[in-house]
C-alpha positions in Angstrom: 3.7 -18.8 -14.4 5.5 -20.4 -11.8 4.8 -24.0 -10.4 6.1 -24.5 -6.4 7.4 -27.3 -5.0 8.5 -28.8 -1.9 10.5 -32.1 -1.2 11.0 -33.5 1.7 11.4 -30.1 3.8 11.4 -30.1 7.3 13.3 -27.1 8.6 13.6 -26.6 12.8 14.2 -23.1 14.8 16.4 -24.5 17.5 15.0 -27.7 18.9 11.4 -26.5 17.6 10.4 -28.4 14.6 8.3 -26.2 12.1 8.0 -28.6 9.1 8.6 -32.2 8.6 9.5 -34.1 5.7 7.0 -31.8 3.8 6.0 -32.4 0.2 3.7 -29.6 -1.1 2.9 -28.6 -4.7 1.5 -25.3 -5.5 0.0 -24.8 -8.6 1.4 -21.9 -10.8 -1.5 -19.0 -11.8 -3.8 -19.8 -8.8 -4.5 -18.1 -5.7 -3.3 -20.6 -3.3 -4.4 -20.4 0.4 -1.7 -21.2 3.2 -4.7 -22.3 5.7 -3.8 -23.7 9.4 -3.1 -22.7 13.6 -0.6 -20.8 14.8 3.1 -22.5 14.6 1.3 -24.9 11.7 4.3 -23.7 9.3 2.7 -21.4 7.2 4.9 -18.3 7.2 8.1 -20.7 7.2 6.6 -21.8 3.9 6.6 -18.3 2.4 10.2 -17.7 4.2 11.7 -20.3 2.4 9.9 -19.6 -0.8 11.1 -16.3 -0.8 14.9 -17.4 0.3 14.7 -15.4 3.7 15.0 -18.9 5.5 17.7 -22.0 4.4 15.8 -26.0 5.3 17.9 -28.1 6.9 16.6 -31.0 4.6 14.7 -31.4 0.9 14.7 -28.9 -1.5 12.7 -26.8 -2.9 12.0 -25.8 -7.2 9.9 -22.9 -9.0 9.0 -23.3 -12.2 11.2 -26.3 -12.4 14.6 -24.4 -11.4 15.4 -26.0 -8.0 16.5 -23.1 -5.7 17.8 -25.0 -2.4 18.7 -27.9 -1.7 21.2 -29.4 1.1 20.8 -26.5 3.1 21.8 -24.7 0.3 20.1 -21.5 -1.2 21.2 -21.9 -5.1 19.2 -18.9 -5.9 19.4 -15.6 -4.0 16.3 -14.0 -2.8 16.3 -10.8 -5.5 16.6 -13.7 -8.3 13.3 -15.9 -7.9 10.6 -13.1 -9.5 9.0 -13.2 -5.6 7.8 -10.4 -4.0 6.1 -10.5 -0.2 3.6 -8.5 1.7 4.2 -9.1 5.6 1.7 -9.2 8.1 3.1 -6.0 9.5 3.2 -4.2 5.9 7.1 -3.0 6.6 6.2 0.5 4.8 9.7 2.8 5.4 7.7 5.3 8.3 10.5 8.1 7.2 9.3 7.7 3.0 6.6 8.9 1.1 4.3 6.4 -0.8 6.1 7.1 -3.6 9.3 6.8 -2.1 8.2 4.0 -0.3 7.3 2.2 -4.2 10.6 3.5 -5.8 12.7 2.3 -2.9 12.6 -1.8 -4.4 12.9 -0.5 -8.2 15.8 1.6 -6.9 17.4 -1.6 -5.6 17.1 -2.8 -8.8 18.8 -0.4 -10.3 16.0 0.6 -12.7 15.8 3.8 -14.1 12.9 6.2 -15.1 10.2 4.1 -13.1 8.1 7.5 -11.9 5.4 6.4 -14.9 5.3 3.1 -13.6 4.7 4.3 -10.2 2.2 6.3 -11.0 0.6 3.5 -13.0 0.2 1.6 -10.4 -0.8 3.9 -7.8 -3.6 5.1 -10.3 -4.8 1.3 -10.7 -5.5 0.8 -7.0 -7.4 4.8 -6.7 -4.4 6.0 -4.4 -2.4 8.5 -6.9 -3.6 11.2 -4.6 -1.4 9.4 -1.9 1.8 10.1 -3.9 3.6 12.6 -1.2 2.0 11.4 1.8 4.1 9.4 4.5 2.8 6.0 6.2 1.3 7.5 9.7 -1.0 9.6 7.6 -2.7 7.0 6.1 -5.6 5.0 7.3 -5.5 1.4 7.1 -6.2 0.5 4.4 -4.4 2.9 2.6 -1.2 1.3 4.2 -2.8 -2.0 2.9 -3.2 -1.1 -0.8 0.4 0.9 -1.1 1.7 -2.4 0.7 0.4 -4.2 -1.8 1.3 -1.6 -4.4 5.1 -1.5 -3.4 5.1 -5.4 -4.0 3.5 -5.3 -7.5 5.4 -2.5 -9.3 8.4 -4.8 -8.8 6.3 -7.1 -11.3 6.9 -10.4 -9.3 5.9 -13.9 -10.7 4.8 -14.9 -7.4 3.3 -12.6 -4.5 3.3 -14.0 -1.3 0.9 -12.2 1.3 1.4 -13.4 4.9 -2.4 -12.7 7.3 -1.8 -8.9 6.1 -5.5 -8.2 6.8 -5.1 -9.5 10.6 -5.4 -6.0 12.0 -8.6 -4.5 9.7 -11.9 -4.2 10.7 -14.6 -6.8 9.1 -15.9 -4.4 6.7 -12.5 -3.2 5.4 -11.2 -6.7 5.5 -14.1 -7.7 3.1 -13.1 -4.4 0.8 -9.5 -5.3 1.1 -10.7 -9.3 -0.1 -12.2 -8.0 -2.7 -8.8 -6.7 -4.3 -6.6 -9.4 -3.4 -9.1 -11.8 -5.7 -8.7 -9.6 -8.7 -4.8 -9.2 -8.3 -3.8 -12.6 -9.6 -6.1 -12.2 -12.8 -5.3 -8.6 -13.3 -1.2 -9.1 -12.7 -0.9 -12.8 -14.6 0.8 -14.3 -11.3 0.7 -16.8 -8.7 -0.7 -15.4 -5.5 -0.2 -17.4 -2.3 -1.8 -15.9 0.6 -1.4 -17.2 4.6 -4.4 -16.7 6.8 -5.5 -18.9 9.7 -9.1 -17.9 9.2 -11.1 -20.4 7.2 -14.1 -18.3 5.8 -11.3 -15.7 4.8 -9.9 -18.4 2.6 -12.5 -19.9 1.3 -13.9 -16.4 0.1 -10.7 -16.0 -2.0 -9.0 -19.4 -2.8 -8.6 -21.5 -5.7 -6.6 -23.7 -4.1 -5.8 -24.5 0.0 -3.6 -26.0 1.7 -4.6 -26.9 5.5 -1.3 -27.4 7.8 -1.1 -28.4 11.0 2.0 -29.0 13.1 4.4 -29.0 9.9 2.6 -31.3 8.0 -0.3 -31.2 5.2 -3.7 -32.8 6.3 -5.5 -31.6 3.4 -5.2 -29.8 0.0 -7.7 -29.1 -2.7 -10.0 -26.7 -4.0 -12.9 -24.7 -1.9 -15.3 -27.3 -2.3 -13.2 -30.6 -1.8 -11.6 -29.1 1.7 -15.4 -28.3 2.6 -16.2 -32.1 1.8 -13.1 -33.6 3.4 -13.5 -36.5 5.9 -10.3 -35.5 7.1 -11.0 -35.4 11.0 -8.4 -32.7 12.1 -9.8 -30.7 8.8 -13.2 -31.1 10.2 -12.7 -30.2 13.7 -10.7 -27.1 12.2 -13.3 -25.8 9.9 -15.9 -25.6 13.3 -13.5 -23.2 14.9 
């Protein structure tokens, strides 16, 4: 299991500020919820969890291995046992679901990973997806071999970033329904961005609530729900 944490971060895009002198601790085996407004600094979290962006200040560590500090990225991306679902799935529209699973071992250099594949596909009910390409599936098909194509890498940390923002309620509450079995059933640490608060709290073991780059409130279900935090409780009515 893999422990997260943040020191001092703040990290700017130009002259926006995104985080600011951000301390954060995730717990490692828990589904942690990313909760807060647009430009709050919840997918720059994941970013620079997953390497993909480089803070200009703190430093980050999981499982106690630091992996950036001064602007530094001391551990490459394909190193940290991280694997990402984006909010626009990023399925390969010219590969098959199969190739779209094998492409990540493939980088990997792995060998003889068709059993695997199938594995997984049979554990989320898709195996019959195998040959079919992306603009043939509905969507929540794209959803699951999304999901699928980040698993069979066998990450220690999944990081899911709003990628039920464009389902329907009723496959949205399907669709939850996986996601909470997921970090049980794979042994990982799931940490999952969503700006809607009922989503969260339908999921979470843990939340996190941001708002402009900084953390207002943390703790479980029941203690964000109890908060006296004011910008928590003006959030929660929205």
């Amino acid at each position: 299991m893999s422990k997260i944490q943040f020191r001092n971060i703040s990290h700017s895009y130009a002259a926006e500020s995104v985080l600011k002198a951000l301390d954060l601790d995730i717990e490692a085996g828990k589904l942690t919820c990313l909760l807060g407004g647009s430009g709050s600094g919840k997918t720059t979290i994941l970013r620079l969890i997953a390497g993909l962006e480089i803070a200009q200040e703190g430093s980050i560590s999981i499982a106690d291995k630091t992996v950036l500090e001064n602007e530094k990225n001391l551990v490459a991306s394909p190193d940290r046992g991280i694997a990402f679902v984006f909010q626009d799935l990023a399925l390969w529209p010219h590969f098959t679901v199969f190739q779209n699973l094998a492409f990540g071992l493939r980088e990997q250099k792995q060998n003889n990973f068709e059993v695997e594949i199938k594995d997984i596909l049979s554990r989320f009910s898709i195996e019959d997806l195998s040959e079919k390409y992306p603009h043939q599936l509905s969507g929540g098909q794209q959803q699951l071999v999304a999901i699928a194509r980040a698993l069979v890498l066998k990450p220690k940390i999944l990081l899911m970033d709003e990628p039920l923002a464009n389902l329907d309620v009723k496959l949205k509450r399907k669709m939850l329904d996986y996601i909470k079995k997921i970090k049980n059933d794979f042994n990982l640490s799931l940490i999952y961005v969503t700006h809607d608060h009922k989503e969260a709290f339908g999921i979470a073991d843990n939340i996190v609530i941001l708002n402009e780059g900084k953390v207002e409130a943390q703790g479980s279900v029941e203690e964000i729900k109890q908060s006296e935090n004011t910008f928590v409780k003006y959030f929660l009515e929205y």
